[in-house]
One Martini backbone bead per residue (centre of mass of N, CA, C, O) as a GRO file, in nm:
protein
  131
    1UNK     BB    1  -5.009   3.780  -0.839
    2UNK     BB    2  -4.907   3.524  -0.720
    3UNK     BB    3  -4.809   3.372  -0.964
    4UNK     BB    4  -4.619   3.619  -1.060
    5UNK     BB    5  -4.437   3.579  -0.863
    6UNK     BB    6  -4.360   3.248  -0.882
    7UNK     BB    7  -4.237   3.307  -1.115
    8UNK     BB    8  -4.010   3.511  -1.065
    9UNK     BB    9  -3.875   3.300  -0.858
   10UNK     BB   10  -3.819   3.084  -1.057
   11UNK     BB   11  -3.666   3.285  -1.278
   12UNK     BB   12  -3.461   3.327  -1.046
   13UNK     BB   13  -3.327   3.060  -0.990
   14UNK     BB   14  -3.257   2.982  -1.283
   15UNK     BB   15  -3.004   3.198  -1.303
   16UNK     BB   16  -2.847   3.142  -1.075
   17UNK     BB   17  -2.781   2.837  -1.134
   18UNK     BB   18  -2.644   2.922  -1.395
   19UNK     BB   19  -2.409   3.144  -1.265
   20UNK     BB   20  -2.216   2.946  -1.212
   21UNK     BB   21  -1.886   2.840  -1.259
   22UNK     BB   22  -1.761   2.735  -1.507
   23UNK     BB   23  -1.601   2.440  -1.606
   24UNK     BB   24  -1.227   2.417  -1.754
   25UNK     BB   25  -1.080   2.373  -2.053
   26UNK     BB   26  -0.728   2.306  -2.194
   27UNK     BB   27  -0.421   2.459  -2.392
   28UNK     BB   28  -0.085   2.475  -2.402
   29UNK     BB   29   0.237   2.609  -2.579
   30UNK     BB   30   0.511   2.623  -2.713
   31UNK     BB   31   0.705   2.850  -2.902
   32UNK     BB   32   0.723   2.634  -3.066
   33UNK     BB   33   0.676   2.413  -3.326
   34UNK     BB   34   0.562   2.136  -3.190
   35UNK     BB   35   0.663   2.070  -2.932
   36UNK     BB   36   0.455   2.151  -2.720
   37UNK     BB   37   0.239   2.044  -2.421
   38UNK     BB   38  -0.045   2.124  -2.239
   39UNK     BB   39  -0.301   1.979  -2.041
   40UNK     BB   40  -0.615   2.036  -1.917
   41UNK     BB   41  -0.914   1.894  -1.712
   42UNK     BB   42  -1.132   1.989  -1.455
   43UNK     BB   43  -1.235   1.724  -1.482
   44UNK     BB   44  -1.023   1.567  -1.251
   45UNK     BB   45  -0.753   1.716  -1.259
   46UNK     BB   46  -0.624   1.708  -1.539
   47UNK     BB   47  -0.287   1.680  -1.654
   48UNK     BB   48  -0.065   1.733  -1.914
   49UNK     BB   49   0.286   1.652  -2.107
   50UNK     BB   50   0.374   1.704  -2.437
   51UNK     BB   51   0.584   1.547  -2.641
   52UNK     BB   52   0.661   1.586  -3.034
   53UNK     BB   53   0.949   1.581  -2.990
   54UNK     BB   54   1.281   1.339  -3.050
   55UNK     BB   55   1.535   1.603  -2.984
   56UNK     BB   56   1.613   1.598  -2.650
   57UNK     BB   57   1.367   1.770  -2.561
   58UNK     BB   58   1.159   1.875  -2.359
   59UNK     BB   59   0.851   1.940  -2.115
   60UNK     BB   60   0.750   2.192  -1.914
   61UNK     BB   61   0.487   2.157  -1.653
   62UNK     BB   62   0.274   2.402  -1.506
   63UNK     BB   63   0.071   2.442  -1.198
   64UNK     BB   64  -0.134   2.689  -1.096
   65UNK     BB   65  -0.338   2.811  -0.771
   66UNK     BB   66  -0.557   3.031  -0.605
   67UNK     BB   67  -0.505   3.182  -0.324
   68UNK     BB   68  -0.668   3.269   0.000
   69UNK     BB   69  -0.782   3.475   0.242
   70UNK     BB   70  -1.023   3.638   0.433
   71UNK     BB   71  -0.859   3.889   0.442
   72UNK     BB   72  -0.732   3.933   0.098
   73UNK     BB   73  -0.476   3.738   0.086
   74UNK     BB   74  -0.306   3.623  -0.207
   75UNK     BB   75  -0.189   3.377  -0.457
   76UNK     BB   76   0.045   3.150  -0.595
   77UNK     BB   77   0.010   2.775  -0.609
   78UNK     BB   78   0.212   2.516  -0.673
   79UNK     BB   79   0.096   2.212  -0.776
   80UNK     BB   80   0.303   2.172  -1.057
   81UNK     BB   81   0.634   2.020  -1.157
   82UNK     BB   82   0.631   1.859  -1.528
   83UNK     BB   83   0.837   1.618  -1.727
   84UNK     BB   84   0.897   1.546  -2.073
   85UNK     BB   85   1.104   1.327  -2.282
   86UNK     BB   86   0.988   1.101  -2.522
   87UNK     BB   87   0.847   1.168  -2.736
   88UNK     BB   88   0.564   1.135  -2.982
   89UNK     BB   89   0.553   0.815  -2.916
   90UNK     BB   90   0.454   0.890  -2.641
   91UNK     BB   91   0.318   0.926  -2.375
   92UNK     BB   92   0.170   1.145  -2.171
   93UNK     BB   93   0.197   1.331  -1.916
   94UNK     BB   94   0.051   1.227  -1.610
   95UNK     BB   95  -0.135   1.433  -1.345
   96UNK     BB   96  -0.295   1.388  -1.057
   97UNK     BB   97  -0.536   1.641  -0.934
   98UNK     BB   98  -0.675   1.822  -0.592
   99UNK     BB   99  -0.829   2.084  -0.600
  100UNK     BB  100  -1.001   2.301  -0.556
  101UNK     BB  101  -1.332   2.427  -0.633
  102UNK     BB  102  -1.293   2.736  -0.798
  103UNK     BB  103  -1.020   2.765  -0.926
  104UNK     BB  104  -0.800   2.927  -1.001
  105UNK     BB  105  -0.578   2.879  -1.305
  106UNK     BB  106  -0.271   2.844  -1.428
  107UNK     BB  107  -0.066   2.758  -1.748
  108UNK     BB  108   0.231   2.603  -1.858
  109UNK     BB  109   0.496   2.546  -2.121
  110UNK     BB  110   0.831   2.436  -2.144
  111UNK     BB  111   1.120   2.388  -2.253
  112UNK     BB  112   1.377   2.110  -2.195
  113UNK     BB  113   1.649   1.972  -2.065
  114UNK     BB  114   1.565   1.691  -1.994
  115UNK     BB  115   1.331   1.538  -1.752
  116UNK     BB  116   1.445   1.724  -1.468
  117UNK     BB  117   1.463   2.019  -1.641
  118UNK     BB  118   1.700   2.195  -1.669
  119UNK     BB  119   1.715   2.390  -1.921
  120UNK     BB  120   1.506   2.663  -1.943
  121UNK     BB  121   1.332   2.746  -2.270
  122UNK     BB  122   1.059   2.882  -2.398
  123UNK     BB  123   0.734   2.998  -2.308
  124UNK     BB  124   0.478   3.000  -2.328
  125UNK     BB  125   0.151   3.101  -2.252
  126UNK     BB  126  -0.069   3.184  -2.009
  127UNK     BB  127  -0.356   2.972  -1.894
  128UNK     BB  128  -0.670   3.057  -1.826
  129UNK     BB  129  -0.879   2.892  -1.547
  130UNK     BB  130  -1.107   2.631  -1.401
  131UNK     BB  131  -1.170   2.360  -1.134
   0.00000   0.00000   0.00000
């Protein structure tokens, strides 16, 4: 019977640890064929803000993440936004980004006129991860 329990306290441990939730990586894309995209990272927070095309038009990345009070009013925290318009040739925008661990993000990129945000139109759908 004692074996029995030890084994089941095992089994119990092995479940709890498993059950962790598990960070995310992924990618959102903006409405237009091949315009841009915006790549997280949740292994060390990384963003990226990627222009495919060298059209005059850039893309903005956006990223915000879950913040809560002890007594449960939440909100969305812009961590941040930025803009690459450099276009295919050009390597992505980074930035290296400190969320807490475990905190709901949602990203999304948008075209956008000039560099440094100008007429923004077109956003891809948000997606949401884990930090």
């Amino acid at each position: 019977m004692r074996r029995i329990a030890l084994l089941a306290a095992a089994a119990f441990a092995a479940l709890a640890v498993s059950a962790a939730p598990a960070a995310a990586s992924g990618s959102a894309g903006v409405a237009g064929p091949n315009d841009g995209t915006v790549d997280f990272r949740s292994y060390g927070d990384h963003f990226y803000i990627n222009d495919w095309k060298a059209d005059g038009h850039g893309v903005k990345g956006v990223l915000e993440y879950r913040q809560c009070t002890p007594e449960g009013r939440c909100w969305w925290h812009t961590e941040v936004v930025a803009f690459n318009n450099k276009g295919y040739h050009a390597p992505a925008k980074h930035v290296n980004l400190n969320i807490p661990e475990d905190r709901k993000v949602r990203y999304w990129a948008c075209m956008s006129d000039g560099g440094s945000g100008g007429t923004q139109s077109r956003c891809g759908k948000k997606h949401y991860d884990y930090a």
